[in-house]
N, C-alpha and C positions, 0 to 999 in steps of 0.2 A: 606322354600326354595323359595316357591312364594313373600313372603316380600324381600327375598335377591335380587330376579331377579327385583322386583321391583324398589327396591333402584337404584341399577345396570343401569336397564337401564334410569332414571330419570336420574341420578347422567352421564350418555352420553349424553343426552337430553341436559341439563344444558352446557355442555363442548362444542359442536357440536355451542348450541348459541351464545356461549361467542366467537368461533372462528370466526363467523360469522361478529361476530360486528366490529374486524379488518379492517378496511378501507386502502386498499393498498394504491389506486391511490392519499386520501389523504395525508397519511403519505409521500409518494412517493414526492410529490408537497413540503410539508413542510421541508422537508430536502435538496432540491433540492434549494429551496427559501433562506434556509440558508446556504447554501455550496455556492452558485451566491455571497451573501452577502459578507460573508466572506472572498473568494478571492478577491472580491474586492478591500477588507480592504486590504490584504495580498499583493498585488500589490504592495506599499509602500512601500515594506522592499526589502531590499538587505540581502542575507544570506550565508552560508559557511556549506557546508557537509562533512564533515570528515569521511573518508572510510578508511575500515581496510581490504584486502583482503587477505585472505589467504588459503595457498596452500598445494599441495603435499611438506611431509619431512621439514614442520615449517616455508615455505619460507612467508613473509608476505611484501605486498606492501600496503602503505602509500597514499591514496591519495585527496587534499584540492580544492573540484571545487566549484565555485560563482553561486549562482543562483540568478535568476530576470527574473521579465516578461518583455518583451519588450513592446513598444508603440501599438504592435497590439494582446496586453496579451496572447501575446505566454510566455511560462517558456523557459529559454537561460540557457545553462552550460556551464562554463568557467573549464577548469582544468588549476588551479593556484599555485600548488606547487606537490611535490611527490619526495617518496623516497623508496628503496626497500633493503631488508638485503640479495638479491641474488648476491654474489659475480658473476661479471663478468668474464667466458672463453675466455681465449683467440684462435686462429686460427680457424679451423672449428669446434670446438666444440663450440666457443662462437658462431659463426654465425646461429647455430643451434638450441642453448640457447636462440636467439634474437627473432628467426622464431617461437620457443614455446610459449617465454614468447606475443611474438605478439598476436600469436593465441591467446591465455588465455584471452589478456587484451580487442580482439572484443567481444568475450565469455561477459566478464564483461561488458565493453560497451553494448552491446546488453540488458542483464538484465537487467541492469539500466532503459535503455528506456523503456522497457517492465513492469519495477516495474513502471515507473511514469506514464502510462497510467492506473494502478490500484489505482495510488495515486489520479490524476486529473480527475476526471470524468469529462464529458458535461452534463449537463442540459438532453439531451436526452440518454445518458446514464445510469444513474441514474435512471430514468423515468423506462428508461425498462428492469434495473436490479430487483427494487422494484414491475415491474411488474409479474416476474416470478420466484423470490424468497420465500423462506418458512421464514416466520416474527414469532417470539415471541416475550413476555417482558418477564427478566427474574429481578427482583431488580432494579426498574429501569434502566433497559438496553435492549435497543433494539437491539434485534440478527436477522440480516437478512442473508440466505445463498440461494446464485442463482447460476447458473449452463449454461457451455457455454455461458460465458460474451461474450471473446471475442474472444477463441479459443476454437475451438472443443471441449469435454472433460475436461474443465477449471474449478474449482469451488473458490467462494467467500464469503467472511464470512465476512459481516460488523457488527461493536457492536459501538451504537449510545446512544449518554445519553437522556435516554425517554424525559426530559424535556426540556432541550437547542436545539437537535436534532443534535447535534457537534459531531464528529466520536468520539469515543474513540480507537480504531483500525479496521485494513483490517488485515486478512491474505487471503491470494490464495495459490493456484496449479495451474499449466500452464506448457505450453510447447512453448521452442525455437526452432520449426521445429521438430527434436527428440530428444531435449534436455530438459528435467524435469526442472523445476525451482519451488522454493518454495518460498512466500516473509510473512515478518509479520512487518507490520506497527504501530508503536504505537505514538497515539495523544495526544499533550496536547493544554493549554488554558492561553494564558498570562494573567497576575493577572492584569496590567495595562490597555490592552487595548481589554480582552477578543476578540482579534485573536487566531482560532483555529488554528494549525500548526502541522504537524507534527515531531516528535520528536526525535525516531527512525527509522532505517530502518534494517532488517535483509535478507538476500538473499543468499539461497541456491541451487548450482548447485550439484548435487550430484555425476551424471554420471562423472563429470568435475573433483571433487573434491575441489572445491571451495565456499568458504565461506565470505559473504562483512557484514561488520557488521558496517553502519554507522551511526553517529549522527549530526543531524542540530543547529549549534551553531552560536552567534554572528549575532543576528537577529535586525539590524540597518536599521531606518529608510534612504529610499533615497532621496538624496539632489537633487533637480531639478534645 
C-alpha cells in the first residue's frame, strides 16, 4: 500500500511539473503574432457569407452579405441579396408579420455582430483571454477555455493547431442582454496561400428559436 501511495503521489509530482512548464503569456504572444499576420494577409480578399436562418414552423430566410475590411481595417458588411419562403399577409395581419419578421431580423443582426467580435479578436484581446484561460494539448491541438471574455458569465473554447498556431474553431456561450446565444466557428487554411479563414459559422438563439447556419464562400482577391 505504501509502494501504491508512493507511485501515486510521484506519478502528481510529475503531472503538477509538466503543468507548470505551460508558458501562457508565451503561447498567448505566439498566436496573437500569428492571428496580426494573417489578417493581414486576409485584408486582400473580398468575400461572401451565405446565411440560412431559420425559424419557428420551417420558415427559412436566405441571406448573401460582402465582407472586406476597409482602408482603416475595419471588417464592412454589405447585405447583397436575400430571399425568404414566408408568404406575405396581407392587411393587418401582414403589418404584424412585417413588425415580427423586423424584430427577429435585429435579433439576427445583433448576433452577428456579437458572433464577429468572437471571431476578430484584438491583439489585447487575445492577450488576456490566453491570460485567464485553462490551456491543454490534446493530439496536437491546443484547447484553450476562458471565462467572462466579454460578457458576464460568457465562456470560450478555442482549439488551435499546436504547430501553425491557426484556429481550428471557437465555440461560445453568451448573452444578448437576456438573450442566450450559442456560436461554433469552424476554420480552415487555403492550400494556395495558407490564409487561415474561417469557414463556417453556426448561431443559436434558443429563447428566439432561431437558427443561422452560414458558410463563407468565393474568397477573391481585391482589385485595387
Amino acid at each position: 500500500m505504501r509502494h501504491f501511495l508512493f507511485i501515486a503521489v510521484l506519478g502528481l509530482g510529475f503531472s503538477t511539473t509538466a503543468l507548470a512548464q505551460v508558458d501562457k503569456d508565451q503561447l498567448a504572444l505566439e498566436v496573437s503574432k500569428v492571428d496580426a499576420e494573417n489578417i493581414n494577409r486576409l485584408k486582400e480578399y473580398v468575400w461572401k457569407l451565405h446565411s440560412v436562418i431559420s425559424g419557428e414552423g420551417g420558415s427559412k430566410t436566405t441571406l448573401i452579405s460582402e465582407f472586406q475590411f476597409d482602408e482603416k481595417g475595419e471588417l464592412q458588411v454589405t447585405v447583397i441579396d436575400g430571399e425568404t419562403n414566408i408568404e406575405q399577409k396581407k392587411g393587418a395581419r401582414g403589418k404584424a408579420q412585417q413588425s415580427a419578421m423586423q424584430s427577429k431580423l435585429e435579433y439576427v443582426g445583433n448576433a452577428m455582430k456579437l458572433g464577429m467580435a468572437y471571431t476578430y479578436m484584438t491583439k489585447g484581446q487575445l492577450l488576456d483571454f490566453f491570460d485567464k484561460a485553462e490551456i491543454r494539448e490534446e493530439n496536437g491541438v491546443i484547447v484553450a477555455v476562458g471565462k467572462n471574455v466579454y460578457v458576464q458569465g460568457d465562456e470560450l473554447t478555442i482549439r488551435l493547431d499546436a504547430k501553425t498556431k491557426f484556429f481550428l474553431s471557437k465555440s461560445f456561450t453568451t448573452k444578448m442582454g437576456s438573450v442566450p446565444v450559442q456560436g461554433e466557428l469552424k476554420y480552415a487554411t487555403f492550400e494556395s496561400s495558407g490564409v487561415n479563414h474561417v469557414s463556417t459559422i453556426q448561431l443559436k438563439l434558443p429563447t428566439e428559436h432561431v437558427t443561422i447556419d452560414g458558410e463563407n464562400k468565393d474568397y477573391t482577391i481585391r482589385v485595387r
